[in-house]
Each structure stands twice: as C-alpha cells, then as structure tokens.
VEXDREN-2710 file (C-alpha; in Angstrom, 1 decimal):
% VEXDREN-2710
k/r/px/py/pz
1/UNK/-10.9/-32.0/-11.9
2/UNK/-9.2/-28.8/-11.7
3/UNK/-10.7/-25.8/-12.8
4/UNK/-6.7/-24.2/-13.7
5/UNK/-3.2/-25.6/-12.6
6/UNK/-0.1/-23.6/-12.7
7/UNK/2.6/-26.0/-13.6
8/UNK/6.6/-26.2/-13.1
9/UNK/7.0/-22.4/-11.7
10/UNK/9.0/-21.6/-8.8
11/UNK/6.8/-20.4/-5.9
12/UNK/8.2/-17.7/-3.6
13/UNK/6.2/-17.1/-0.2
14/UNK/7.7/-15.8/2.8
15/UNK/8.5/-19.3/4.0
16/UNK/10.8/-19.7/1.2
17/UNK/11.1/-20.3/-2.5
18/UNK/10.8/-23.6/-4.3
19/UNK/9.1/-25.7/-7.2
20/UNK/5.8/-26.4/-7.1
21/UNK/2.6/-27.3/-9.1
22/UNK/-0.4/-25.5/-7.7
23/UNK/-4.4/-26.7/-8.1
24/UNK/-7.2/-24.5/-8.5
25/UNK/-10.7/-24.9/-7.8
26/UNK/-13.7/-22.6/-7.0
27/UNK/-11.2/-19.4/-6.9
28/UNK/-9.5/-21.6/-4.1
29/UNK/-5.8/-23.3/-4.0
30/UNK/-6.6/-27.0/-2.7
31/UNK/-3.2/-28.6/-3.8
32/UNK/0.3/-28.0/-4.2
33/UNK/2.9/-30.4/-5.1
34/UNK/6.2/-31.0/-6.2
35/UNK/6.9/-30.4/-10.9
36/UNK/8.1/-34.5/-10.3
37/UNK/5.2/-36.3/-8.8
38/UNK/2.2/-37.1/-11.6
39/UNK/-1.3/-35.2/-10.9
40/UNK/-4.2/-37.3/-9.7
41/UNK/-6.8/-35.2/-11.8
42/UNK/-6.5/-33.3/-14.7
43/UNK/-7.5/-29.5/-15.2
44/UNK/-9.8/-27.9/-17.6
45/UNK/-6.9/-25.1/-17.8
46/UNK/-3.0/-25.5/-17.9
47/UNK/-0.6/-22.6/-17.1
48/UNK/2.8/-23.8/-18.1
49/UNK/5.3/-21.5/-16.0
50/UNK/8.2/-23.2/-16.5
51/UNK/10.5/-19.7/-16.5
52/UNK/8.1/-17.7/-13.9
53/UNK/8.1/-17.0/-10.5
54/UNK/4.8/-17.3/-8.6
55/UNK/4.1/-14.8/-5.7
56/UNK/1.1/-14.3/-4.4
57/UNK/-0.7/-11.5/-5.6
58/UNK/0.0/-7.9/-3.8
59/UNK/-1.6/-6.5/-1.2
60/UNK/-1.8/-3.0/-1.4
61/UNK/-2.6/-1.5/1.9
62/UNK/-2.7/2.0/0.8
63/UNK/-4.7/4.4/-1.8
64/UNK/-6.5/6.7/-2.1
65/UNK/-8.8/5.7/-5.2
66/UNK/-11.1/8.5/-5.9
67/UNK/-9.0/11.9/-5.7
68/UNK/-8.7/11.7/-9.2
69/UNK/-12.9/11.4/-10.2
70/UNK/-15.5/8.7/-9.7
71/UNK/-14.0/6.8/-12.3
72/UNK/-10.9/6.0/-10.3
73/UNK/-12.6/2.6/-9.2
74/UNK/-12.1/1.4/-12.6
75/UNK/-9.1/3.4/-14.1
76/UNK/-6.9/2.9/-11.0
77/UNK/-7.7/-0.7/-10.7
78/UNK/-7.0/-1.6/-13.7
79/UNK/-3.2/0.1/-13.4
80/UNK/-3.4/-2.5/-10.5
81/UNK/-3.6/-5.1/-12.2
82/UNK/-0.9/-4.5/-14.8
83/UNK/1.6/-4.7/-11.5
84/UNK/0.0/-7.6/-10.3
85/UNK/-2.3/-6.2/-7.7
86/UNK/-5.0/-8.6/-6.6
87/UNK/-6.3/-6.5/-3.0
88/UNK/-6.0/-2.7/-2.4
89/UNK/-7.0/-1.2/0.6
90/UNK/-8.6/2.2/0.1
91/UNK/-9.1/5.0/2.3
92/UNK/-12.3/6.6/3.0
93/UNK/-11.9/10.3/4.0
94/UNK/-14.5/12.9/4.8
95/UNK/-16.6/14.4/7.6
96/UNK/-19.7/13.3/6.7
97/UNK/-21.0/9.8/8.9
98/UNK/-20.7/6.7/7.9
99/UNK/-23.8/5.9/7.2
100/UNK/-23.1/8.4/4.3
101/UNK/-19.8/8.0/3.4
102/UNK/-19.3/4.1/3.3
103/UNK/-22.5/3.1/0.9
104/UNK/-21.4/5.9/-1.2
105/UNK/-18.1/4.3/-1.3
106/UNK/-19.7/0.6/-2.4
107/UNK/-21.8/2.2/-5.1
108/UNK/-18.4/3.8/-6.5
109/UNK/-17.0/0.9/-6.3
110/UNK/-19.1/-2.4/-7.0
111/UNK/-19.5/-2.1/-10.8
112/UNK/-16.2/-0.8/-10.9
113/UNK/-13.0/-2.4/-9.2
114/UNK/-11.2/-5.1/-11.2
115/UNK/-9.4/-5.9/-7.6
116/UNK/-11.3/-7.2/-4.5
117/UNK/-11.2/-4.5/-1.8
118/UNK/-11.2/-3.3/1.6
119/UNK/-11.5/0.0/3.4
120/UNK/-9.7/1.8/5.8
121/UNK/-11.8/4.8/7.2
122/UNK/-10.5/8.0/8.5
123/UNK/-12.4/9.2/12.0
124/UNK/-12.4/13.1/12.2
125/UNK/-15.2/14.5/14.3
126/UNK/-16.8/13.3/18.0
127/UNK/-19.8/11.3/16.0
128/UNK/-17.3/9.5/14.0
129/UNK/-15.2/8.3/17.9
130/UNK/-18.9/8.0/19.4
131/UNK/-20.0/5.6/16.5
132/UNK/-16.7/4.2/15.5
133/UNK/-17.3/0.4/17.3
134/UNK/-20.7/-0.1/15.5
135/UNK/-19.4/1.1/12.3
136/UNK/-16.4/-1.6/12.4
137/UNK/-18.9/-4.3/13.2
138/UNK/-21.7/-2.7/10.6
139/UNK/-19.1/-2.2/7.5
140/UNK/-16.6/-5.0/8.2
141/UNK/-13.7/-2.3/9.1
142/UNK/-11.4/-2.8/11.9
143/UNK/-8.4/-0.3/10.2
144/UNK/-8.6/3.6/10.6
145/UNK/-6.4/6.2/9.9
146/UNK/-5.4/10.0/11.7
147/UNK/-3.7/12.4/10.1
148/UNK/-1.4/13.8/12.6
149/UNK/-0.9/16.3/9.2
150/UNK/-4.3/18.0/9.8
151/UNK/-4.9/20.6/12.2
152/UNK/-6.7/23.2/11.6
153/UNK/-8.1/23.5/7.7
154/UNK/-4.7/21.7/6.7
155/UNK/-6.9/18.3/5.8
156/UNK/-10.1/20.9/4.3
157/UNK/-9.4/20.3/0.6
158/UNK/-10.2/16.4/1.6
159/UNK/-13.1/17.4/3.8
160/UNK/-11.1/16.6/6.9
161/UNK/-12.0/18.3/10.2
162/UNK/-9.0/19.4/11.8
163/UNK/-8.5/17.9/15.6
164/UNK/-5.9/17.5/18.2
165/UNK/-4.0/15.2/20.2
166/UNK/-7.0/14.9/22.7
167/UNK/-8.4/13.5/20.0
168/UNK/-5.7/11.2/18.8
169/UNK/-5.7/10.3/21.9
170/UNK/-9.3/9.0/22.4
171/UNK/-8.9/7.7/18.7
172/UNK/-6.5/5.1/19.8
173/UNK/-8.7/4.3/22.8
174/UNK/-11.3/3.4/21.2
175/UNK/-10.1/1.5/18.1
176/UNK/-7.8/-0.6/21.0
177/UNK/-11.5/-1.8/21.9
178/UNK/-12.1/-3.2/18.5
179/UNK/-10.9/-6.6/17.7
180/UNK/-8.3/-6.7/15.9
181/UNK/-8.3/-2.6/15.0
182/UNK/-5.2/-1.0/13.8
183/UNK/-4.6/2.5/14.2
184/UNK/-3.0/4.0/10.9
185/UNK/-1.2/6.9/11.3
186/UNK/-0.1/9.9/9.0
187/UNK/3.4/11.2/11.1
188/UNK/4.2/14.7/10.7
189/UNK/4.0/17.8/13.1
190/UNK/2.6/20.0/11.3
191/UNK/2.8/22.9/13.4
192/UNK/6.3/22.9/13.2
193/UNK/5.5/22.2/9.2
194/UNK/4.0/25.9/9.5
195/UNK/6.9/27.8/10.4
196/UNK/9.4/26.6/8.0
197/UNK/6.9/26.4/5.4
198/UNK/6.3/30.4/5.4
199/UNK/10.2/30.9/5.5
200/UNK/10.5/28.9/2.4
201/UNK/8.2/30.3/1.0
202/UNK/9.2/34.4/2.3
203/UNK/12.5/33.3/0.8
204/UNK/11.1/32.7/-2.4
205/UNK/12.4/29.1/-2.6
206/UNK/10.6/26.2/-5.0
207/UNK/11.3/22.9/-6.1
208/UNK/11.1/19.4/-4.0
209/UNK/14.5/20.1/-2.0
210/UNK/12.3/23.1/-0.5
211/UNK/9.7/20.9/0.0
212/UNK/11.8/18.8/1.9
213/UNK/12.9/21.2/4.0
214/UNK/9.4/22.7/4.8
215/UNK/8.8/19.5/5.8
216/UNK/11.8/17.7/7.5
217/UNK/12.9/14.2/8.7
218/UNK/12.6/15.3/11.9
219/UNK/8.8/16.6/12.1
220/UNK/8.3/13.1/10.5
221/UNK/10.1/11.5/13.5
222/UNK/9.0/13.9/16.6
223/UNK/5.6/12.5/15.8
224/UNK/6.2/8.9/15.4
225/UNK/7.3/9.1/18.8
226/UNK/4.4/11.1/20.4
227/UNK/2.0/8.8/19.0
228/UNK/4.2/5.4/19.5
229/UNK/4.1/7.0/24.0
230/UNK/0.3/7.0/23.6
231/UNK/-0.4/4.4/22.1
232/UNK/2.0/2.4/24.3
233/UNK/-0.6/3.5/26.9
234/UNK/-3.7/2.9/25.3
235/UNK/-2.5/-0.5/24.2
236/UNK/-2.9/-0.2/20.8
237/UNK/-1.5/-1.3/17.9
238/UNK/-0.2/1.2/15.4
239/UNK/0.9/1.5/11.7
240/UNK/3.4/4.0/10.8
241/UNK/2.1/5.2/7.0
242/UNK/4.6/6.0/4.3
243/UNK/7.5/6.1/6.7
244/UNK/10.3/8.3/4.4
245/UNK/13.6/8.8/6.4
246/UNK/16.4/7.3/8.2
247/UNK/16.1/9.7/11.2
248/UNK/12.3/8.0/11.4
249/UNK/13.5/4.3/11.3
250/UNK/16.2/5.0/14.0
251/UNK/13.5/6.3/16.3
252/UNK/11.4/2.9/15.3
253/UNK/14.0/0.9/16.4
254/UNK/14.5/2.7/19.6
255/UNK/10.9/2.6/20.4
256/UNK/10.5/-1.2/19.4
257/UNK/13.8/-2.2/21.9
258/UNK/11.8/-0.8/25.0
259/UNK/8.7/-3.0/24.0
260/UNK/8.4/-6.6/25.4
261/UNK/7.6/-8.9/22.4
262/UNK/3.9/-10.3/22.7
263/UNK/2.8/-8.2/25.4
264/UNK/3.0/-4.5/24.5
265/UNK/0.9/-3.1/21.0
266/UNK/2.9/-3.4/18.0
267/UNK/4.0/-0.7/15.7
268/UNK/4.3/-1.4/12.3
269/UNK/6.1/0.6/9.2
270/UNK/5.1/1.3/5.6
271/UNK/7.1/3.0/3.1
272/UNK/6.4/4.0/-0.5
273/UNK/7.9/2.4/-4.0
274/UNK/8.6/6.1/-4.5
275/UNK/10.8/6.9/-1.1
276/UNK/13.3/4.0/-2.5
277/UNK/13.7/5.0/-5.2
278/UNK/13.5/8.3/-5.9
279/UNK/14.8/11.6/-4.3
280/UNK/14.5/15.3/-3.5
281/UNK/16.3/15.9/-7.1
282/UNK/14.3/13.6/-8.9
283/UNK/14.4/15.5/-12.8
284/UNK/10.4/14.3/-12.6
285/UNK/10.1/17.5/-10.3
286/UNK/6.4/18.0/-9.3
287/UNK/4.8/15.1/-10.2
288/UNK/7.1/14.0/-7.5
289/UNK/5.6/15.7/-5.1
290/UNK/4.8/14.2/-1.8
291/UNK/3.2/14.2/1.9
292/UNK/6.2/13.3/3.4
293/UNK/8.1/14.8/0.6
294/UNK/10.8/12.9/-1.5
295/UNK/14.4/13.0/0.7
296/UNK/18.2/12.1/0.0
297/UNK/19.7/9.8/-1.1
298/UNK/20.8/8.5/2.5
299/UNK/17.3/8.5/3.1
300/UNK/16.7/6.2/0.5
301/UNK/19.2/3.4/1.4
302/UNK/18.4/3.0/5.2
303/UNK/14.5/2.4/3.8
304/UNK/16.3/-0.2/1.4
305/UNK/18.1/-1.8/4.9
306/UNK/15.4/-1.3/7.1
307/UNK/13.4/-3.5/4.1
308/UNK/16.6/-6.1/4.1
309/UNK/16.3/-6.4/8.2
310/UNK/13.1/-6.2/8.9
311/UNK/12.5/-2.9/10.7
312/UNK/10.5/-1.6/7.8
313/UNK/7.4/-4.4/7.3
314/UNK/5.3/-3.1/4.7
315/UNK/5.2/-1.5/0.6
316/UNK/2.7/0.9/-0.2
317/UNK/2.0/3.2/-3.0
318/UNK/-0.2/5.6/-1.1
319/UNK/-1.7/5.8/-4.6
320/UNK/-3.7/9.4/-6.1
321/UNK/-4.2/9.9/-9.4
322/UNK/-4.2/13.2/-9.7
323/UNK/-3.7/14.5/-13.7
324/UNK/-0.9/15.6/-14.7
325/UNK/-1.9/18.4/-15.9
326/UNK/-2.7/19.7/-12.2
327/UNK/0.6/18.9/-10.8
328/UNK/2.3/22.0/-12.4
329/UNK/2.8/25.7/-11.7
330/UNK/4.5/26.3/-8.1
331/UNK/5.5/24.0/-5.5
332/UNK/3.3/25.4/-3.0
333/UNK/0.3/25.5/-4.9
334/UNK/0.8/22.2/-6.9
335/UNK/-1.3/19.0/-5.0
336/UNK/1.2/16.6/-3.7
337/UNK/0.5/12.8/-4.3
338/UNK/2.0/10.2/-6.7
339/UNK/0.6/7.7/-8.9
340/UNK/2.0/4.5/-8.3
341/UNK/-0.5/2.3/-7.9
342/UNK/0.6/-1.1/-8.5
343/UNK/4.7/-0.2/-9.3
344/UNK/5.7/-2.3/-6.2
345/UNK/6.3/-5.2/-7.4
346/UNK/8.9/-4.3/-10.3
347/UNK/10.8/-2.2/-8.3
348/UNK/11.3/-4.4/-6.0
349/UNK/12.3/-6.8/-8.3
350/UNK/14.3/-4.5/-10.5
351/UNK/16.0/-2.1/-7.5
352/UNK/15.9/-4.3/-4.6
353/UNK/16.3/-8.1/-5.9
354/UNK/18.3/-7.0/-8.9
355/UNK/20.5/-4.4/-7.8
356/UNK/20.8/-4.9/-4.1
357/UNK/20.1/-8.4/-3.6
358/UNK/16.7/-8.0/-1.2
359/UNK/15.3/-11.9/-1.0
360/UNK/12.3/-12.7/-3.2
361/UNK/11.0/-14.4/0.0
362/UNK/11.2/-10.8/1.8
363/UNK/9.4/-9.3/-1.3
364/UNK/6.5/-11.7/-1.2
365/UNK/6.4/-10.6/2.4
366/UNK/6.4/-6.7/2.2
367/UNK/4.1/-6.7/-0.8
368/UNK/1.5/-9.5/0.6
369/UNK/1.8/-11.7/3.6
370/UNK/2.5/-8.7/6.4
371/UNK/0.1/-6.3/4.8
372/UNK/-2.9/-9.4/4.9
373/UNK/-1.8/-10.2/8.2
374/UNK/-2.0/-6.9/9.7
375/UNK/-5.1/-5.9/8.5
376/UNK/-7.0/-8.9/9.0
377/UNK/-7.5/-10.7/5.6
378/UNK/-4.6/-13.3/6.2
379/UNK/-4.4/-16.6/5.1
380/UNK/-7.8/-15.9/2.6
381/UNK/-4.8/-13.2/1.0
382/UNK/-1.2/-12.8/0.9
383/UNK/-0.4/-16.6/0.8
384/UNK/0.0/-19.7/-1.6
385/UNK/-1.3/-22.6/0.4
386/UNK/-4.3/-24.8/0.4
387/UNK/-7.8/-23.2/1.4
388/UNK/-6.0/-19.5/0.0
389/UNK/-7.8/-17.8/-2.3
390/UNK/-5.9/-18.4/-5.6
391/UNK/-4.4/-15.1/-5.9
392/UNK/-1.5/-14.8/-8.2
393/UNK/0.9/-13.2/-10.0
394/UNK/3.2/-14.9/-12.1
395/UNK/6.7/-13.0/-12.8
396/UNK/9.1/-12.8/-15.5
397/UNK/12.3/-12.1/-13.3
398/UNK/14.6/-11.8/-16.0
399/UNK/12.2/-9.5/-18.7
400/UNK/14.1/-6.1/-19.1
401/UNK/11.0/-3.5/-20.2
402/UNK/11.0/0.4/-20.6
403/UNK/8.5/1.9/-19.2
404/UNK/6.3/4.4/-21.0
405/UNK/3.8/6.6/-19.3
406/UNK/0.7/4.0/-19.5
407/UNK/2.9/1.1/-18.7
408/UNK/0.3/1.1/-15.8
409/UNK/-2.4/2.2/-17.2
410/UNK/-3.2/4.8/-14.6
411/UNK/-5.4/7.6/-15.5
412/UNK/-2.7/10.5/-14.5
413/UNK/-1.4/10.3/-17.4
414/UNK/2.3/10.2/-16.1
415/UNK/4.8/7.9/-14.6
416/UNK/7.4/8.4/-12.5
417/UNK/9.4/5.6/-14.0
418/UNK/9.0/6.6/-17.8
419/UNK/11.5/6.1/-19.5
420/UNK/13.6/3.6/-17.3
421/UNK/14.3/0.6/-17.7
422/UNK/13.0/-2.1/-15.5
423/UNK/14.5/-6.0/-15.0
424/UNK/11.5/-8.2/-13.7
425/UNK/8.0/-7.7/-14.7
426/UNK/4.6/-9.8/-13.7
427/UNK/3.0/-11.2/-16.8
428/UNK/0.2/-12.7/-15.6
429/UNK/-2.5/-11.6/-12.8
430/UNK/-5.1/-14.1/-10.9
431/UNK/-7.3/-13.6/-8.7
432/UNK/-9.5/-15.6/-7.1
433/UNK/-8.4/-18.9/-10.0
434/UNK/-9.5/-16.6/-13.2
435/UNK/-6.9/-14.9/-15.1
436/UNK/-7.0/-11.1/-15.1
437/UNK/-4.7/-9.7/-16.7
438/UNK/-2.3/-11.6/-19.0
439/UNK/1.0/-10.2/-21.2
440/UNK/-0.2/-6.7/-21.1
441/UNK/-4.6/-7.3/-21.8
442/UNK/-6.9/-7.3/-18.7
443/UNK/-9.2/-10.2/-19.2
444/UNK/-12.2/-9.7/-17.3
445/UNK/-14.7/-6.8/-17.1
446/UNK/-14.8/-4.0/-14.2
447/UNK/-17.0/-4.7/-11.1
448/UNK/-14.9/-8.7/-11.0
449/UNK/-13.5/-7.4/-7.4
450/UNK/-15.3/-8.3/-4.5
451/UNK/-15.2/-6.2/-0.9
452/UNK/-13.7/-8.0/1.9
453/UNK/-15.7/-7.8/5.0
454/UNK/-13.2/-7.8/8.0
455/UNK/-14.9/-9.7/11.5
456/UNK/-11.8/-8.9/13.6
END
C-alpha cells in the first residue's frame, strides 16, 4: 500500500509535461503511471490534483539564512515553504575554521529548518585552502564560494578576510581536486567599484540608479572573464552567482563558444527572481538594494532570454533577511540584500510562463533539476521519477493572488512584491512524501529538514 498518491495532475519535469499518477512510499516516489490505467494498491492518503501542476519541489541553491538572527533557520524556512521550497543551499561565511564554523552551523539548524539542507562554504584564509579537501570529505561539502567583491575589509561586516587573485587562484586549484567541487563565484571588481563609488558619493548622489552606477555592468563582466581564463587553466568548474546584466551574459556566451563541450570545466549562471523582475527605479527603493545592484530594464529582458535559451541555467534568491527597519536612511550606509526566499517559483509562473511564454518544462529545470545536478544531490532532488525522494510542489497555474508583505512569511517584514498581483501560485508543499505546507498552513513542526551530506 501507498503511504500517499497524487492523482490526475499534470507533471512538468524538464523532460516534458504530461498526466500522471505518482506513488509514494517511505518519503520515496516508486511509481508513476498514466490518470487511465487502474492502481494495483491502494494508498492510506489520496491527493486529488485534478487542476494542479506537479513540479518538483525547488532547489534553492543560494541563501544566506542567518544574517537576519539565529532564528533565521526557522523563520526563513518556513517563507520557503510557502513558495514551494523543499532544499536550500546555504552559505557558510566567516574566518573562523571549520571545525568551528560548520557544527555551529548544524546546531542552528537541526531543530530548526522546515527544508532539508545543504551548505556551501566560503574559503577565506590559507588554513581554510590548506584544510579545504578534508573538510569536503569531513562535512559532506564539495560547493564553495569566493567573493571576488572582498578585498580588503570590503567582506569585514561578514567576517570575511579580504584576499587576492593569488588566492582565487589557488582556490580553484584546489577545489578542481575535489570530486565533483564547484567553484561559486561572487563577479565584481571591486577595485574599480572603489573609484566610482567615492564619485557618487563626492557628488552627493543616492538612490539605486547610483547604486548602479557605483557598481556597473561592466565591473560585473571584467570579472566573469578573469575568473572564467583561470579557471579554464585550473580545470575547474565554475558557477557564476546572481549574474545581473546583459553585458555579463554576452561575455558568457563568448567564453562558452571557445570551450569544447565535455572536455573543458563548465561555467554555469545564476540569476536572481529580483534581476527579472525588478529595476534600478523600482518605487521599493532600498529594500531593493543589491550586491550586484538592480539594473535596466534591457538588463532585465536579455536575463528573461538568456532563461528562454539556455545561457542562463539556474534561479536563485540569494536570500537575507535583513529587517526592514535597517534597510533605511542613505544608500550608502543602508545593507544591501533582498528577501526573496522562496518567490521563484511564482514569478516564474506569473512573469515568465504567463507574460512571456517561458516553458514550464524550462521552469522545473532552472528552479530544480540544474541546481540538484550541479551541486551534487541529483536524482535524490530536483526530479519526479522512481527511487526520487518525493519532493513536491503542487501549483495552481491559474490562481490570481495579491501579495501582502507576509505572503512568505519571511521575518523581514517586507516584500518586494507587495501589493502585485501574481497569476500561478503553489498550494501544496512535500517533501520527502509528508505534506508541509498546504493552502497557506505549514503542517509539520521545525527541525523536519534533514542535511544532505554530499560524497562527490
């Protein structure tokens, strides 16, 4: 018998979208079959979702739960689960070691997260490099992240110690050694950054279009392809974080043409919910600021394409849930960050699907599939087929909802979307077989997510 079947919805994966019964037992999918043919066993649950689309639950491959207070864990993943959220990949940032940092991390989290979890971590001093191969192996990480961003004491106020590109350098050597190790990078020159930033500023300037300008396509750009040459000769395989402008993609592309398909690394390219859809005049001023910063509405669009074509393979939120309270006063003084935690989803639905006609099978890939698949949890995540865990989130394409500031429950206490509203909304979250979260109530009690412990 099943422990929970999902009847008569219409399942979208990146293979394609069709109708199908799914079977559900020990948190696992072990059948799928077509609405017409009769079940062999019964189920102690039935889902009837006759009108829903099933996609597998999102993988979100980039927060930063914890900016906002210990109690982020539970706050933040509970917003994740209102937008159907069933894996979030967090990053772990700080100088201290990892023997310090990671358990710390675990204890925040265990009786905590409604989501199961993974970490990236965030190498910034020599003992991190020298110990960064027995960490992976010790903690289950093979994803890390450099900000290009912090020289200097530009990363201090995260406890970031500044480096260089020796050190980007010998960062990618090293995780090229790990199996299966992706190199996440935060692309912007930030020296550059410096100089127009004090001009702006001399120049008494404020709002998001100056910080656009104080930090520009093009420092965003410069450093995608300084880091796509060395890691070209380190061999190893890159992902481009939060990727914001056209002049960024179209140095992608360029880079990607010159590679030879299965033998060089791969590069791969996040963006944000809030790069396609808002802008530097967004009326939510600075609780839309960002790191890249908001850009036009150009900008916007070729993210939209590179989405539609494939250039641009993942959705992030780069999630912190900084109050809103702190997000005020100047623009050079206010923290940048957005809480968007598990938004992708419906605005993908409502502004890509809806408005420009981006596949569902290309949104179960961005949101899921390619984020699983890069960083290692693929085909347990990201997937509706048998031996999968049974992660899903069942959609209401045609649900027209305004959203209010808690429509995600986030503890930030704003929204960027407040006040819109939004055509396609997830109803009903799984993970692992158990309902979540179903028409609006989570249903399970925090510490349910599990941490996923990545072999490579």
């Amino acid at each position: 018998m099943f422990d929970l079947m999902i009847v008569n919805g219409t399942v979208v994966t990146e293979g394609g979208v069709s109708k199908q019964n799914i079977g559900i037992q020990d948190g696992k999918i072990v059948a799928l079959w077509a609405p017409d043919v009769e079940p062999l066993v019964k189920a102690h649950r039935v889902l009837e979702a006759a009108d829903l689309f099933v996609f597998p639950g999102v993988v979100e491959p980039h927060a930063h739960i914890g900016l906002g207070g210990a109690q982020d864990w539970e706050t933040e993943t509970a917003s994740a689960l209102h937008g159907g959220v069933t894996t979030v990949f967090n990053y772990v940032m700080g100088s201290e070691s990892y023997d310090v940092q990671i358990p710390r991390e675990h204890d925040l989290a265990t009786d905590r997260t409604y989501v199961d979890y993974g970490l990236h971590i965030v190498p910034c001093t020599e003992e991190h490099l020298a110990n960064l191969v027995d960490s992976s192996k010790t903690f289950g990480v093979n994803s890390f992240k450099y900000f290009m961003s912090f020289r200097g004491d530009e990363g201090a106020y995260l406890g970031v110690t500044g480096s260089d590109d020796g050190f980007l350098f010998e960062y990618l050597k090293v995780v090229a050694t790990i199996p299966g190790g992706v190199a996440c990078i935060h692309a912007e020159n930030i020296e550059i950054v410096w100089k127009l930033r004090a001009f702006e500023r001399a120049a008494g300037h404020e709002g998001l279009d100056a910080w656009n300008r104080s930090r520009p396509d093009y420092v965003e750009a410069e450093a995608i392809s300084r880091v796509a040459y060395l890691s070209q000769l380190s061999g190893t395989d890159t992902y481009i974080v939060h990727t914001s402008s056209e002049r960024s993609l179209r140095e992608v592309q360029r880079i990607r043409s010159e590679r030879r398909a299965g033998i060089d690394p791969s590069l791969y390219v996040e963006t944000c919910a809030h790069y396609l859809t808002h802008t530097e005049g967004a009326a939510q001023g600075l609780l839309a600021k960002a790191n890249p910063p908001l850009r036009s509405d150009s900008d916007r669009e070729a993210l939209w394409h590179g989405l539609k074509s494939g250039l641009v393979n993942t959705i992030g939120s780069d999630h912190s849930a900084r109050r809103k309270e702190l997000k005020t006063g100047s623009v050079w003084t206010s923290p940048a960050g957005i809480a968007g935690i598990g938004v992708q989803l419906s605005a993908l639905l409502n502004f890509g699907y809806h408005d420009r006609g981006l596949p569902l099978e290309t949104i179960a890939a961005v949101s899921s599939t390619t984020p699983a698949k890069i960083f290692g949890v693929y085909p347990q995540k990201g997937t509706i087929q048998t031996g999968s865990d049974a992660d899903l989130v069942l959609v209401d394409l045609a649900e027209v909802r305004e959203v209010e500031s808690d429509s995600w429950g986030s503890n930030a206490g704003y929204n960027l979307y407040e006040g819109m509203s939004l055509k396609g909304w997830p109803v009903t979250t799984i993970s692992r077989g158990e309902v979540v979260f179903d028409q609006g109530h989570i249903m399970v009690d925090p510490g349910s997510g599990k941490y996923l412990f990545r072999k490579g």
